[in-house]
C-alpha positions in Angstrom: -98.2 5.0 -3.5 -97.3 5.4 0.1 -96.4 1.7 0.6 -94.8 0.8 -2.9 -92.1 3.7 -1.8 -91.5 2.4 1.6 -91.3 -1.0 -0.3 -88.8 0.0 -2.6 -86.6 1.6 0.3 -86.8 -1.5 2.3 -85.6 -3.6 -0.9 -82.8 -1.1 -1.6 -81.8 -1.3 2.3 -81.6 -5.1 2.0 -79.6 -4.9 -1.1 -77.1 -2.8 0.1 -76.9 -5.1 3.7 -76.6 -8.2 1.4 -74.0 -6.9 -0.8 -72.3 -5.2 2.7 -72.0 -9.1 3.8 -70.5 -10.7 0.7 -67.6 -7.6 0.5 -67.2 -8.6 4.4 -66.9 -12.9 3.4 -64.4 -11.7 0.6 -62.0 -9.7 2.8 -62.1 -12.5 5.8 -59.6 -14.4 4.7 -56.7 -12.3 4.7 -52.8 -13.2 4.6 -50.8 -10.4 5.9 -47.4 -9.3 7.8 -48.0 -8.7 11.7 -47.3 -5.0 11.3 -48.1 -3.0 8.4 -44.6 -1.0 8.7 -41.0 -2.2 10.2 -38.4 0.7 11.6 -35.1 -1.1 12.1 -31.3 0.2 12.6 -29.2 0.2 10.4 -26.3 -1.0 12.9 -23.8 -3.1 11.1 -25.1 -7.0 11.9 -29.0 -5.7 12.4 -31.3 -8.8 11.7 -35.4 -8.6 11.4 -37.6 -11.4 11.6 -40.9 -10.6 9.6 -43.9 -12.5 11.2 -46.4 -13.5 8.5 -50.1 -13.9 10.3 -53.6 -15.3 8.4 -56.8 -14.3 9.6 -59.6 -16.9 8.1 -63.2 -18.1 8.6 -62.5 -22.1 8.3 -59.0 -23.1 9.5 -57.0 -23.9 6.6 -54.8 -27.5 5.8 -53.0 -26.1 2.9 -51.5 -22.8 1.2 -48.8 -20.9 0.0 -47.4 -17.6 -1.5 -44.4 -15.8 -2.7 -42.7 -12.6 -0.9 -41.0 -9.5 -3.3 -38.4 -7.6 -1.4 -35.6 -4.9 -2.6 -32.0 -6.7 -2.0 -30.4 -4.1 -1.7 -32.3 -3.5 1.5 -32.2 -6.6 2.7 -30.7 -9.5 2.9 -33.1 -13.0 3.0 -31.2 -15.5 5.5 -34.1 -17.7 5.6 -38.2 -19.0 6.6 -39.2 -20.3 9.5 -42.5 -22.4 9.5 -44.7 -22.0 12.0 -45.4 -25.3 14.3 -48.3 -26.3 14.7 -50.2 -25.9 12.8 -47.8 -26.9 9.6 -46.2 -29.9 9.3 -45.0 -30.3 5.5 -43.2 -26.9 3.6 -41.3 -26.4 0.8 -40.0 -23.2 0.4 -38.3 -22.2 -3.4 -35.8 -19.2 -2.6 -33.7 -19.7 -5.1 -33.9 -16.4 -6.5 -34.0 -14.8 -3.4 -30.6 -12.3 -4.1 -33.1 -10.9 -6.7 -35.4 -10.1 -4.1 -37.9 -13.2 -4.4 -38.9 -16.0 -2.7 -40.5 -17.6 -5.3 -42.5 -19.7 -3.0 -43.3 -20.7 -0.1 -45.9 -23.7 0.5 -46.8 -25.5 3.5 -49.7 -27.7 4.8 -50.8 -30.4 7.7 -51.6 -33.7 7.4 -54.2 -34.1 10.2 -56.7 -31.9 11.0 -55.3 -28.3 11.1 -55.4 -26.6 14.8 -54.5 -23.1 14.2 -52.8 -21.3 17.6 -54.8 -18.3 17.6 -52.8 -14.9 18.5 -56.1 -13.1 19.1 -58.8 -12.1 16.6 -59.3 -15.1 15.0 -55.2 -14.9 13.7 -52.3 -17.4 13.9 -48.9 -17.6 12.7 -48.0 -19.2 9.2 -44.2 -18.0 9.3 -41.6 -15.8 9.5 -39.0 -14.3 7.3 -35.6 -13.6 8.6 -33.7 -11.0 7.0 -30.1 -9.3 7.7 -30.1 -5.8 6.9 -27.8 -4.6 4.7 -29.4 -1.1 3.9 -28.7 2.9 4.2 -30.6 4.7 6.5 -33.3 6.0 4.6 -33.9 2.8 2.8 -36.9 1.6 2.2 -38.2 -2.2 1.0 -41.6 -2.8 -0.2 -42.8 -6.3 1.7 -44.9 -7.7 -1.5 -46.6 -11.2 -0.7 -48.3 -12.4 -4.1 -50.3 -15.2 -4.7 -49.0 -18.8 -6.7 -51.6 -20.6 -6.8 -54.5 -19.6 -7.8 -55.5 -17.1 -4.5 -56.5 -20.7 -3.5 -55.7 -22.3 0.4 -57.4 -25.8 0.5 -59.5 -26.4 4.0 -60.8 -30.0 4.2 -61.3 -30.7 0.5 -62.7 -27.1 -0.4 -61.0 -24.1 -2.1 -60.9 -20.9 0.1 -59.7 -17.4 -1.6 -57.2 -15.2 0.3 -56.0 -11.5 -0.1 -52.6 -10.5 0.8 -51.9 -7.6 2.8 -48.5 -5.7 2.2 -45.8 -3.9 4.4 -42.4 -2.3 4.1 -39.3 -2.0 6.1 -37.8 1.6 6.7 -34.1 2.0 7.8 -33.2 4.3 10.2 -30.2 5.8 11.6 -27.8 4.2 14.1 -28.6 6.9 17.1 -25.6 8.5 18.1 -25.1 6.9 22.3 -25.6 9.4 24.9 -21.9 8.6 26.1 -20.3 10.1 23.1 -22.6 13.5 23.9 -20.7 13.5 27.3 -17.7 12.5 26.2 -17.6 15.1 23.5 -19.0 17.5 26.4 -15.8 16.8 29.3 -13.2 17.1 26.3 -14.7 20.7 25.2 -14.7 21.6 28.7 -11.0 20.4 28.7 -9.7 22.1 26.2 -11.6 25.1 27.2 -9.5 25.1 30.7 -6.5 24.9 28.9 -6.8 27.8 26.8 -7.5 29.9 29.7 -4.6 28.1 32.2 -2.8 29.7 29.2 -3.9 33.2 28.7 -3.5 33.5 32.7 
């Protein structure tokens, strides 16, 4: 009775590091911005560039996605493909004053060569935004899949999850220049009043 237990432990154990490695091959291909949260100012002309990174097991030739944003946040200016490792793009933003860009594909013709940032990631593109919000504002950074959750590598189908972010406008800070010229003005007025009272 002894060994049958320690058999059915060691066959639970081995289910549970089996299952442990297919939930890690599902999550390793992942499509995601380069931060998870963007701070900007909300200074009139303010301009972000969002970075959009993969992170994959087999370096992909081909794939694509679309982006949600608030417009009233911000405003989409336009995509820059990363190069290398894409050659080819089409990018549909026709509806981006609604706050989508319905697409945005892009692939290589030769083999791909992916320029790694570190951790197995590398560039796929970057979104360039003018910011046209409050401070306070906040835009969800949605990238959705339009194909099928399907990049192509080489004649096979490999399935990515997108990672989301959001932009948070803050307030123009007030220059340290104003503080002391606010200061010297007070302390002006101050020596008037009592040139006056003397």
């Amino acid at each position: 009775m002894h060994k049958s237990l320690i058999s059915k432990v060691s066959i639970i154990i081995a289910s549970f590091a089996m299952l442990s490695m297919v939930a890690i091959k599902a999550e390793a291909n992942l499509v995601s911005f380069d931060q998870p949260n963007y701070d900007v100012d909300a200074a009139a002309g303010s301009m972000i560039s969002l970075d959009v990174i993969g992170t994959f097991d087999i370096a992909p030739d081909a794939g694509g996605f679309s982006l949600n944003f608030d417009p009233t946040v911000l405003s989409y200016t336009g995509t820059t493909m990363a190069n290398p490792p894409w050659d080819t793009s089409s990018i549909n933003d026709a509806s981006a004053v609604t706050g989508l860009v319905d697409f945005a594909f892009f692939g290589t013709s030769g083999a791909p060569v992916l320029p790694a940032l570190g951790d197995s990631s590398f560039p796929i593109l970057s979104f360039e935004f003018d910011v046209i919000g409050a401070p306070g504002d906040v835009s969800s950074l949605i990238l959705a899949d339009v194909f099928g959750g399907v990049w192509a590598a080489g004649g096979q189908q490999l399935l990515a999850d997108y990672g989301q972010s959001q932009v948070q406008v803050s307030g123009v800070p007030i220059p340290a220049a104003f503080w002391l010229f606010g200061t010297a003005l007070f302390g002006l007025m101050s020596s008037k009043r009592l040139r006056k009272k003397a």
